[in-house]
C-alpha positions in Angstrom: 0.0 0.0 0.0 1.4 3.1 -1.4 1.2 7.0 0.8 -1.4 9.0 0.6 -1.4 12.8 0.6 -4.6 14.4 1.2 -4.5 18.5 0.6 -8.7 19.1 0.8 -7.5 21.1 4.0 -5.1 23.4 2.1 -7.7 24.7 -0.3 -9.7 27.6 0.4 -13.5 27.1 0.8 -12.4 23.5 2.1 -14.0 22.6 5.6 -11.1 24.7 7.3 -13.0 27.7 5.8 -11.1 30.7 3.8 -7.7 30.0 5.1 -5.9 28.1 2.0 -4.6 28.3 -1.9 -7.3 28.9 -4.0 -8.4 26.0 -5.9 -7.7 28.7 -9.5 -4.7 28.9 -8.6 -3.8 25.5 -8.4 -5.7 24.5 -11.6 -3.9 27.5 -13.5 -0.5 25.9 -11.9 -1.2 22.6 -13.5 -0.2 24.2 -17.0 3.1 24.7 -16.7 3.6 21.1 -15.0 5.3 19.8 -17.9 7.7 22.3 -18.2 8.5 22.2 -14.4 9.4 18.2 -14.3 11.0 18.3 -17.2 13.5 21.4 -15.2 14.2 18.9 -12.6 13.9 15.3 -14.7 17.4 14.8 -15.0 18.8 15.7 -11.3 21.0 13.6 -9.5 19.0 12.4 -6.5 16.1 11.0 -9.0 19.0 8.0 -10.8 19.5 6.8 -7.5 16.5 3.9 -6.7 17.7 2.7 -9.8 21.6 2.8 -9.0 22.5 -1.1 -8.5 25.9 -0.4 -8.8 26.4 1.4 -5.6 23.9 -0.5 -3.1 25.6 -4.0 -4.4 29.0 -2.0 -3.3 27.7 -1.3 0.4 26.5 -4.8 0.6 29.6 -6.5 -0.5 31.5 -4.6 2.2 29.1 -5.0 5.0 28.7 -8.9 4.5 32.7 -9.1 4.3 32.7 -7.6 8.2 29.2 -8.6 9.6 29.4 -9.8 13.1 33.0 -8.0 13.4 32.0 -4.9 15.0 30.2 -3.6 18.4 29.8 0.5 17.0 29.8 2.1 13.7 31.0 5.9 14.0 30.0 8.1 11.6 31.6 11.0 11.3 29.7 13.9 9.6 27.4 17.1 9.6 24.0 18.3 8.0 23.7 16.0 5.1 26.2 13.8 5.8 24.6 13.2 9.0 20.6 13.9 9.2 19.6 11.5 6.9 21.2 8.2 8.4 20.0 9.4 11.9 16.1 9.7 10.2 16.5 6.4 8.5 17.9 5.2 11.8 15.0 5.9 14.2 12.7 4.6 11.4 14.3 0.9 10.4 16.6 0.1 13.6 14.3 -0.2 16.2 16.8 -0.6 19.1 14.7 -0.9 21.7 13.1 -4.0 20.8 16.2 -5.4 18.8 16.2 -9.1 19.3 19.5 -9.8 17.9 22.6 -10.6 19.7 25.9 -8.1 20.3 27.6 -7.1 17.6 24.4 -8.9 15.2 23.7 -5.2 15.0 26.3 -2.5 15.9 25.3 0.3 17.8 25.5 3.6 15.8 27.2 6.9 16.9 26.3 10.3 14.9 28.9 12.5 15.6 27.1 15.9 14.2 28.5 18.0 15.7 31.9 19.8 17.0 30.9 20.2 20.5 33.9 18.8 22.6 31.3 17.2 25.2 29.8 15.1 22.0 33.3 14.4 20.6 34.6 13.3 24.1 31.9 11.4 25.3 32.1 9.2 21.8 35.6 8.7 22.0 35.8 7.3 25.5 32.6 5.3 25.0 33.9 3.4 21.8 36.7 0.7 21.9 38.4 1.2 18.9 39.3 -2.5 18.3 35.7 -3.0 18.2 34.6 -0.2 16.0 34.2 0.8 12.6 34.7 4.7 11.5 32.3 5.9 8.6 33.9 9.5 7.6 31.9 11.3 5.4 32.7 14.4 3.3 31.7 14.8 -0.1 34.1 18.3 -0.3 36.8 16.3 2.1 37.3 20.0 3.9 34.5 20.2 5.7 35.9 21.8 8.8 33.6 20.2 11.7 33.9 16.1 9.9 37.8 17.0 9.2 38.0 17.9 12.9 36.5 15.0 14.1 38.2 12.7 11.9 42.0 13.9 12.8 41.1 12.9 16.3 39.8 10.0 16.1 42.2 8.9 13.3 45.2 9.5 16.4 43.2 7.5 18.9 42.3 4.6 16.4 46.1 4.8 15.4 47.3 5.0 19.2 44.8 1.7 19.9 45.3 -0.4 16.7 48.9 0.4 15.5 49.2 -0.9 11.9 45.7 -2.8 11.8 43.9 0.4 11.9 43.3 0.5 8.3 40.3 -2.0 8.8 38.5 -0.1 11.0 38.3 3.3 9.0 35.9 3.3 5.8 35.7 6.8 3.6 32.2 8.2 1.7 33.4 11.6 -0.4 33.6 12.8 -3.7 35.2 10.5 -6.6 38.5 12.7 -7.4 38.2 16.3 -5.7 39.1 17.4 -1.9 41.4 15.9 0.2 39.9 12.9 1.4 39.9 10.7 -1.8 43.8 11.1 -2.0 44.7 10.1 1.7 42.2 7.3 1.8 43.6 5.8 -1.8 47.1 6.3 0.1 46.5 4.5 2.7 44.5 1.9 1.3 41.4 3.0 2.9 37.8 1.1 1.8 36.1 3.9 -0.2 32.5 4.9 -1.4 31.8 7.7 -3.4 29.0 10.3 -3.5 27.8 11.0 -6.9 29.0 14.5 -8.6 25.1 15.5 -9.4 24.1 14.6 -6.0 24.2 17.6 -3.3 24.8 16.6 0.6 21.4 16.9 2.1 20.3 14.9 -1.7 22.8 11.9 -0.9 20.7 9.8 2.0 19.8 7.0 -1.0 23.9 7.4 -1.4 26.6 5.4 0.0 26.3 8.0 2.6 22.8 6.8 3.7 23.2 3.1 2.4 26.7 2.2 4.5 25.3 2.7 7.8 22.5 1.5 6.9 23.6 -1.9 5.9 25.9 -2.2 8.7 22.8 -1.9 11.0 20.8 -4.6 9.2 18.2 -2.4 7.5 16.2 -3.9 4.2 18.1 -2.0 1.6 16.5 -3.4 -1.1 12.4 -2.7 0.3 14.2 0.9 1.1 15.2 1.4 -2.5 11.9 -0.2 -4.2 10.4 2.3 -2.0 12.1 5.1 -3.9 11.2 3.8 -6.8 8.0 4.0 -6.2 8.3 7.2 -4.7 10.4 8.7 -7.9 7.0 6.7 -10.3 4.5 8.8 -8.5 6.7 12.3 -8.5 7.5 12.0 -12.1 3.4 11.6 -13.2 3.0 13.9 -16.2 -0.7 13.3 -14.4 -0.8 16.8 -12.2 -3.5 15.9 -10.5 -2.3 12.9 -9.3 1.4 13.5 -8.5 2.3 13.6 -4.9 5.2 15.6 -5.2 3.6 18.9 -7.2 0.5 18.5 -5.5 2.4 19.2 -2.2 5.1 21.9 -3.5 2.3 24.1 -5.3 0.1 23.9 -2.7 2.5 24.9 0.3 4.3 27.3 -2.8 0.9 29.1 -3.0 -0.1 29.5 0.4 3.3 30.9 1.2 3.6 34.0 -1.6 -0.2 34.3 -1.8 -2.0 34.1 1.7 1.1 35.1 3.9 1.3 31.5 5.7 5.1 30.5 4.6 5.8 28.4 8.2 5.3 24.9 7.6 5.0 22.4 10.4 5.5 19.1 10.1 3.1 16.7 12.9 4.6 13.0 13.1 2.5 10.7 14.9 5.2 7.9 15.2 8.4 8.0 17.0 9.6 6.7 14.5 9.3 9.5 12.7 10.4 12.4 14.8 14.1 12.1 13.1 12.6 12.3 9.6 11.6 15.8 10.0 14.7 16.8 11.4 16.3 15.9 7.6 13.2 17.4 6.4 14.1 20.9 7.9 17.6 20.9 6.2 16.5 19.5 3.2 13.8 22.4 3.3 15.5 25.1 4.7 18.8 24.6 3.2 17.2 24.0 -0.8 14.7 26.7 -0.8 15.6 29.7 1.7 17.6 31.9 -1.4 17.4 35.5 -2.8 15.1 35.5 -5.8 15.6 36.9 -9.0 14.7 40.5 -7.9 17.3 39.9 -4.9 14.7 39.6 -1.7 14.8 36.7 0.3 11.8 33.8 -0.2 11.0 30.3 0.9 9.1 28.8 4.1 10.0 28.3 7.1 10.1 24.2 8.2 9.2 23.5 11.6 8.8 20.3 14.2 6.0 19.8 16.1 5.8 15.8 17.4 2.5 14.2 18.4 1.2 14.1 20.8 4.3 15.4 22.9 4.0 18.5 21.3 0.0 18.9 21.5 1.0 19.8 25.2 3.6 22.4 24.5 2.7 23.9 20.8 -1.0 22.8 19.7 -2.3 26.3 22.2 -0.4 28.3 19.9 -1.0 26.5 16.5 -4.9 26.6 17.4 -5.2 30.5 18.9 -2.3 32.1 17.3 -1.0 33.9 14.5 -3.0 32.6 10.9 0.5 32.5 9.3 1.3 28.2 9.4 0.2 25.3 7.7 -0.1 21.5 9.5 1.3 18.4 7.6 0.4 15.8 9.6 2.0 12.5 9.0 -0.3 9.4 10.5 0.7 5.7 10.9 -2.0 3.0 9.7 -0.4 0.2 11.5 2.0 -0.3 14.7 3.8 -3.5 14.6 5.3 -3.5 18.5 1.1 -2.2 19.6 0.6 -2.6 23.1 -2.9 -3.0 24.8 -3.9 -0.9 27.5 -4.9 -2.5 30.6 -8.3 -1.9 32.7 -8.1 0.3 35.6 -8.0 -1.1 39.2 -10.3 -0.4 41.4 -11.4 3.3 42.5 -9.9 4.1 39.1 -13.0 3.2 37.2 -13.1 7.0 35.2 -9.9 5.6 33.6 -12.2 2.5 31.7 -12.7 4.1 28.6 -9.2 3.1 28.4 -9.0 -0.2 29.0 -8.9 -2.9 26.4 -7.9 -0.1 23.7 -4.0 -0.2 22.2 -1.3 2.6 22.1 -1.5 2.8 18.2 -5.3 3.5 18.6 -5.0 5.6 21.5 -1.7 7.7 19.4 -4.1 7.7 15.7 -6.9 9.6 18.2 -4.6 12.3 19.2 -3.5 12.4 16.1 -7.3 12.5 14.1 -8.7 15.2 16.8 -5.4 17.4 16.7 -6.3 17.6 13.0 -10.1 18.2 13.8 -9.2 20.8 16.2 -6.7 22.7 14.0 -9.1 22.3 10.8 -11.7 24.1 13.1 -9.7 26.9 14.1 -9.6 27.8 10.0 -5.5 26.7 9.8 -5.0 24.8 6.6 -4.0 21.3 7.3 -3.3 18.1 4.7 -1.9 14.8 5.8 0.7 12.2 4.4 -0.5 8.5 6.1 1.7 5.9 6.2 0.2 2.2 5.7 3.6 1.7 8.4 6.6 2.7 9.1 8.7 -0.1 6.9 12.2 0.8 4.9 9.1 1.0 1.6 7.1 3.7 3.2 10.5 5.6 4.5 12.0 5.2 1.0 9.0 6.4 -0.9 8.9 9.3 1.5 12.2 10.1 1.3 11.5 10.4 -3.0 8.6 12.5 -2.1 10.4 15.2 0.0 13.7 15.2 -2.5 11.3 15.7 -5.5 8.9 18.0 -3.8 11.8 20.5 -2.8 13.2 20.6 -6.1 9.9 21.3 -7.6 9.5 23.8 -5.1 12.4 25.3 -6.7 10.9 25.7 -10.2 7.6 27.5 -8.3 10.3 30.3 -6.4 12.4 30.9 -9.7 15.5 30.0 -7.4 18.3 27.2 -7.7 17.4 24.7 -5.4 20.9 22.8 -5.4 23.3 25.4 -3.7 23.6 27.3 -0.3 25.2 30.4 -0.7 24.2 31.5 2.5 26.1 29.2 4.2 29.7 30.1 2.9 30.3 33.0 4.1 30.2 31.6 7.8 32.3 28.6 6.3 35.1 31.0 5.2 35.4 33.2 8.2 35.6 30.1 10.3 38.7 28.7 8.4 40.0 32.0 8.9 39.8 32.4 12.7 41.0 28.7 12.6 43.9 30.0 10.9 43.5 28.4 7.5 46.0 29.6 5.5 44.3 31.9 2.5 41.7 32.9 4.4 43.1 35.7 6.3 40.4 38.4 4.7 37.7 36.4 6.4 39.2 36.3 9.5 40.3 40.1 9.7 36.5 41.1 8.3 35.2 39.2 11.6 37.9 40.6 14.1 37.4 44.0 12.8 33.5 43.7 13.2 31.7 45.4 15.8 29.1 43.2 16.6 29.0 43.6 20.9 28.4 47.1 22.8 28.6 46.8 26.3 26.0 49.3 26.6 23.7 46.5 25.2 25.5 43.8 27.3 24.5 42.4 30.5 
């Protein structure tokens, strides 16, 4: 059973009220459909469901070394990094892993440059027993670089000559500086396509390693994508997922003023999935347009129900200016029945004999209800489960969605300018030689007044 999408919500006039993308506007969008997929037909992230080549690679390794190790380290940031945490809260399912030590390794994200993170990995790991994932497509990526020089001396300090075994590389086929070390040393390598952009690459080597190191279905994950890539190619308008959901959210943003889009898992499962979904979001479509102001939405996590007690007050009686994707889960494998009350208790039967799953999909129905009510434009992605199919076909949707998106905001969806400028003034205050300008533009900044400093 495929995903569903179901957008009635986001249409003005729809039983949320006047609040939505005028129904017009979408049909009048549906002309230039054609000339949008064919824009974005040929990018990178759409070969890979079909790329045998590079899944057969990862699986080749991993059967070579299953049962060998008790971690998998990967070291990484933002793309490198979000998408194997996502697919790892949705397929691993550690807390109710039946399988033995080292049947499945126990994973270690190392986002981040924070020294508590960094420390706390590298005295909870026994080297001897781990394997190192590095991942850089540019190989200079200052935080993963950072990372990797330390824990290349403590794997080095441990394993002497053997340490070669326990260090696997996934960066660009021939430019940056990781390719040439790792082919020096004899390092295992993967490669991240050219045509495929960091927070593009989870169906990548950089997704797939991990992933079959931890036992996940590889193959249902990719058939999902294919699916997934089917259903976002349709020349059909009507019925593809993937422009459906970008023109919708495109016109609500630049024509009613509600540009904050929240994403409402209702599976824990999920809560990691929307984490990826903010970068891939944020990072793809928040540019300068043609006439040089800023556009794009703003992507943000709500999680049900937790959040429904911390965010739903403001979502229902607040400012008009957010859409609700809700994403609901058909089926719960690991359900768990609720018992009946004891004695004295008795207010608490309604309760009884009822599961989790069904108590989680109520919350989940009346959230929805109550929003719609309010007048805030609401449409919801179900999920027949939460398998590596339904994750994979997701996955296709968001990637193609975004890059639709692109086409609707007249921007390039496939860079980040923003983001360099802070890359280049850190290499310089890290004393990167060539980068000396940077570092001098940020010293010489004013950017504190102790009159405004507490």
């Amino acid at each position: 059973m495929p995903l569903t999408f179901d957008y009635t919500c986001l249409l003005r006039g729809g039983p949320q009220g006047e609040q939505g993308a005028a129904p017009a506007d979408l049909e009048a969008a549906e002309g230039c459909h054609a000339e949008r997929l064919a824009a974005i037909g040929d990018k990178g992230f759409l070969k890979l469901p079909g790329d045998r080549e590079a899944l057969d690679g990862v699986l080749e390794y991993t059967s070579e070394r299953k049962g060998r190790f008790e971690n998998v380290v990967v070291l990484g940031i933002g793309g490198s990094a979000l998408g194997t945490l996502a697919l790892h809260a949705a397929l691993s399912r550690p807390l109710s892993s039946p399988l033995p030590a080292f049947a499945r390794p126990k994973l270690y994200v190392v986002d981040n440059v924070d020294p508590v993170l960094v420390g706390g990995v590298l005295r909870a790991v026994n080297p001897a027993t781990t394997l190192f994932n590095v991942i850089s497509k540019s190989g200079s990526t200052a935080e993963t670089m950072s990372q990797f020089l330390l824990f290349l001396q403590a794997i080095k300090a441990v394993l002497g000559d053997t340490w070669r075994e326990h260090v696997v590389v996934t960066t660009d086929a021939s430019k940056g500086l990781l390719r040439p070390f790792a082919e020096a040393e004899g390092l295992a390598t993967f490669t991240i396509p050219d045509d495929v952009g960091g927070r593009f690459s989870v169906l990548t080597p950089v997704g797939l390693l991990p992933g079959a190191l931890l036992g996940w279905d590889l193959e249902e994950l990719m058939a999902g994508a294919a699916v997934g890539r089917e259903r976002c190619l349709d020349a059909d308008f009507t019925r593809n997922p993937a422009a459906l959901m970008a023109t919708t959210h495109h016109l609500l943003d630049t024509q009613c003023g509600i540009g904050t889009q929240v994403r409402f898992p209702y599976a824990h499962q999920l809560r990691w999935i929307v984490d990826w979904d903010i970068q891939l979001v944020a990072e793809s479509l928040g540019k300068r347009g043609a006439s040089g102001v800023g556009v794009g939405p703003l992507p943000h996590k709500a999680v049900g129900a937790t959040d429904q007690h911390s965010q739903v007050q403001l979502f229902v009686e607040g400012p008009a200016d957010k859409s609700y994707t809700f994403m609901r889960v058909l089926h719960h494998p690991d359900d768990v029945v609720i018992p009946d009350p004891p004695a004295g208790m008795e207010g608490l039967g309604y309760l009884g004999g009822k599961t989790f799953g069904q108590l989680l999909d109520a919350e989940c129905r009346a959230t929805y209800m109550a929003l719609v009510d309010a007048g805030r434009p609401c449409s919801m992605i179900t999920f027949p489960n939460v398998s590596a199919a339904s994750v994979g076909e997701y996955l296709m949707w968001m990637m193609t969605s975004t890059a639709y998106a692109g086409e609707l905001y007249g921007i390039d969806a496939f860079n980040q300018p923003g983001v360099e400028a802070g890359k280049l003034a850190t290499y310089g205050l890290m004393g990167r030689e060539g980068f000396e300008a940077d570092a001098e533009r940020v010293r010489s900044r004013r950017l504190t007044d102790p009159r405004s400093t507490v």
